[in-house]
N, C-alpha and C positions, 0 to 999 in steps of 0.2 A: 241760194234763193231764200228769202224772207216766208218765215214761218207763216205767215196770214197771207200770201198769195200766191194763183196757179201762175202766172204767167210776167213772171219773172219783172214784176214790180218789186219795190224797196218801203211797199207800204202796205196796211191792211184795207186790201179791195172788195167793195162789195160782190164780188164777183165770187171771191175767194170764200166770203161768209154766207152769203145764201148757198153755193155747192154745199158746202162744208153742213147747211142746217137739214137743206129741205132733197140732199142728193139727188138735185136738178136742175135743170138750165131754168128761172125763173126771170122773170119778166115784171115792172112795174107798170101799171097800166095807167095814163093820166085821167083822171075825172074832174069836171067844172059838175058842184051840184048849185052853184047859184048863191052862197049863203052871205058874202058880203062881209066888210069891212067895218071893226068897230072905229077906228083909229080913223075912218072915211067919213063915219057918223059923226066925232066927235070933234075932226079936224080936217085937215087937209091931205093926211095918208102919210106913208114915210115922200121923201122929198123924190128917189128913186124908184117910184111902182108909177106907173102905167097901167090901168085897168087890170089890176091883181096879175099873179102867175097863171100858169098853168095855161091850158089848152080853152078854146071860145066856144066849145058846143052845146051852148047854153039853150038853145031849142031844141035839141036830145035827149031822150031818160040817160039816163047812168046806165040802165041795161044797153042801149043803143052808141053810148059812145064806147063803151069797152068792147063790145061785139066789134066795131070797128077795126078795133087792134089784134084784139082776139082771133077771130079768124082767119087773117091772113097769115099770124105768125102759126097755128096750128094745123096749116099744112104744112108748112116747112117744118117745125120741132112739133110733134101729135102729143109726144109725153111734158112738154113745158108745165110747170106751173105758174099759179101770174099771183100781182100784189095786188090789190083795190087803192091806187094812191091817188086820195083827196086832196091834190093840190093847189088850187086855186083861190086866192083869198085866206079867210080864217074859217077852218071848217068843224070847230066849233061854236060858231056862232049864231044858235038857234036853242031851241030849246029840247030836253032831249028826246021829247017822241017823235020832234021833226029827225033829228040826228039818227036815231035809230032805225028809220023808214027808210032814210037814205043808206046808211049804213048795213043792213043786212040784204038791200035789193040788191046788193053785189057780193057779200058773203055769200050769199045762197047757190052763189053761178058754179059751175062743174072748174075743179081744178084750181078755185081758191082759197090759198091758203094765208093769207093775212090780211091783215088794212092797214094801210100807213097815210096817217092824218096829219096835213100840214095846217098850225093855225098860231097864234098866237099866249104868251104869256098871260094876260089882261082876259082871256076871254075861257078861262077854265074856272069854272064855276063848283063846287061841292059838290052838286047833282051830276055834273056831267064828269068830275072825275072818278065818281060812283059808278058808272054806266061805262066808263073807260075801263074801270076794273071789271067787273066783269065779262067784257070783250077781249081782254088780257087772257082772261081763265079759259077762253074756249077758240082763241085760236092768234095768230102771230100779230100781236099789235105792234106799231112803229106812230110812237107821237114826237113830230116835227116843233121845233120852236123859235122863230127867230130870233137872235141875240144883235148880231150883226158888229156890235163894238162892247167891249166891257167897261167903256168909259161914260157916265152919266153928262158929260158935257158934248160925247160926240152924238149920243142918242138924243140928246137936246136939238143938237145943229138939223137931223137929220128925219125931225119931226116923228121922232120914233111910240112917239105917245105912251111910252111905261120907263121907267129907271131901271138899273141893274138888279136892284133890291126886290122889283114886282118880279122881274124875271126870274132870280134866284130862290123865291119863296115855290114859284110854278117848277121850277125842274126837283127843288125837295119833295114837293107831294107827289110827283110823278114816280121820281124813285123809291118813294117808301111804299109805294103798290107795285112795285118792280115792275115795272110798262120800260121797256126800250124806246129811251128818248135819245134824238137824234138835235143838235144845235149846229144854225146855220151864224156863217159870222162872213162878212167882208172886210175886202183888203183894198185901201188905196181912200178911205173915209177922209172927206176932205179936212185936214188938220192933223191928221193920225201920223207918225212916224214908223221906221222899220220897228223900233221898239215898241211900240204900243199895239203894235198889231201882234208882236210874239206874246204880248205878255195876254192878250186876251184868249189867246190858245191855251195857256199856262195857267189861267183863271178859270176857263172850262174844264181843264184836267180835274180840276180839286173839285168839282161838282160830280163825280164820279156817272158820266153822262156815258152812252155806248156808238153812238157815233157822230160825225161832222160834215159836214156841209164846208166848202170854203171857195166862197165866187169873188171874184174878181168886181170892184165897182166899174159899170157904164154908164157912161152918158144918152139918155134914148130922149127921142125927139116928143115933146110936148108933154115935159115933165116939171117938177119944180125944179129936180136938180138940175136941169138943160136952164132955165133960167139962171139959178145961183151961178151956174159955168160961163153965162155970158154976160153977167152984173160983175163977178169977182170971182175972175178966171184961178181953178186950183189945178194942183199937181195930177196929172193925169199917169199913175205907174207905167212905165216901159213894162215890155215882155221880160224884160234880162232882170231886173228891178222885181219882177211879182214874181219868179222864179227863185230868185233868191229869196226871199222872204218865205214864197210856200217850204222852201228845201228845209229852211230853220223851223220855224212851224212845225214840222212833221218831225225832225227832231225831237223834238219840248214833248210832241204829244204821244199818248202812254200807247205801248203797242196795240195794246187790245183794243184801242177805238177804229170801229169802221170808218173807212173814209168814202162817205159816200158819193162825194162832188168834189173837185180839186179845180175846176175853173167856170166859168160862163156860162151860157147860151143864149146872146143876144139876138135879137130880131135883125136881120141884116138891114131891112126898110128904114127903123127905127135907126139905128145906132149913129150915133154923132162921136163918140169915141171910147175908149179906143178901136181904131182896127185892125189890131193884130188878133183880138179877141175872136175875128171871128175864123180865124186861122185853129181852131179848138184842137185837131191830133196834131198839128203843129208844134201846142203850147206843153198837151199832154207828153209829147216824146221829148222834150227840150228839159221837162220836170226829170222825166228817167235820166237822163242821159245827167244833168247835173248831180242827182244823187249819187249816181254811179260815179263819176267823177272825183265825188266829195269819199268816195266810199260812207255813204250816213245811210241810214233806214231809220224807220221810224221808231222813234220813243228811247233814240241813243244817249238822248240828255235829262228824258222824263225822270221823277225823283218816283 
């Protein structure tokens, strides 16, 4: 069994890392607090989003959407602890008395023990990586970052509104305040190759980052990229195709990074392709089974 997980994964699972921190079953809880898109203001959004991530409860407080989740799971698990995960949009992008009103109306709730804020590179400001530190110091911070490709020409294509360079400047100041920063990256960018996708995992290694994200590109209905797919149709990855690649991937990458996300989770309504994606413990057991195969776990080739 691989040193970083209970349940006979070949990889470091989040599962394996929050047991391992907080010796409890915890739970992420999704929150929309509303705050919006700079990369929306300034442009057209990346080419792939659809009315930002995360969950639509945007006529709810933050206390009312968590209650949502929270309660149901706490009668089945009563000792659970849970995360405060800011998913939706870029959730630093306010200023930070706004931030902080939002941010402690859900530290404050019984049985939370961190906040994990998903937002962008372009939008961490001095003041708000001040305010970050501090919320580091008193209880489990997780700050989220999109990267998505390590290539300046593919973040071009995919209207990504910041270079590699803006992004690498944002995960140094994060780490020199030790905040556990997590980078998200997709597989299947149109023009990208098997190699250029290993090597952006290989590129993240040397940012000395703590965990990864790694989804799968779709196609979803009333997006830019669903147009670019029907103007100048690209390579859409097979299931067999994005399983080898993750299998290599997770080689390259260093044991110690949590792997938070290993595929998907498209909108079945939305999705135009692919649809094996939405096939999700399908994809996740077909990963096991080929590492196992390959005999590899992760971080066999990391330097």
């Amino acid at each position: 069994m691989f040193k970083y997980s209970l349940d006979n994964k070949r990889y470091h699972t989040l599962n394996y890392f929050y047991r391992s921190k907080f010796n409890s079953k915890v739970f992420k809880v999704s929150l929309n607090a509303g705050f919006g898109c700079p990369n929306k203001v300034n442009g057209k959004g990346c080419i792939f989003c659809k009315n930002g991530s995360g969950n639509s409860y945007k006529n709810l407080s933050l206390v009312e959407q968590f209650d949502l989740v929270k309660i149901p799971l706490d009668k089945k698990w009563p000792s659970s602890k849970y995360i405060a995960y800011f998913q939706a949009d870029t959730n630093t992008y306010e200023s930070v008395d706004v931030l902080r009103e939002n941010y402690e109306s859900v530290l404050s709730l019984p049985n939370v023990v961190g906040i994990d804020i998903a937002t962008r590179s372009d939008a961490l400001s001095e003041e708000v990586l001040d305010y970050l530190s501090e919320l580091n110091n008193r209880t489990f911070l997780t700050v989220e970052i999109g990267l998505q490709s390590s290539y300046d020409e593919t973040l071009k294509l995919i209207n990504r509104g910041h270079d590699v360079k803006n992004f690498e400047y944002a995960i140094k100041r994060l780490q020199e305040r030790g905040i556990f920063t997590v980078v998200h990256i997709i597989n299947g960018l149109p023009g990208e190759t098997k190699d250029m996708m290993v090597n952006t995992v290989k590129y993240v290694n040397s940012l000395g980052i703590q965990g990864i994200k790694i989804h799968m590109l779709y196609v979803s209905k009333d997006t830019l990229l669903e147009r670019l797919y029907e103007s100048k149709p690209f390579h859409i990855l097979t299931k067999d195709e994005y399983i080898d690649i993750v299998c290599e991937q997770l080689e390259y990458l260093k044991e110690s990074v949590v792997v938070m996300r290993i595929t998907g989770d498209p909108v079945k309504e939305d999705l135009i392709e692919p649809q094996w994606l939405l096939k999700k413990f399908v994809v996740l057991n077909d990963i096991d089974k080929e590492m196992k195969k390959r005999n590899i776990f992760q971080g066999d080739k990391s330097c």
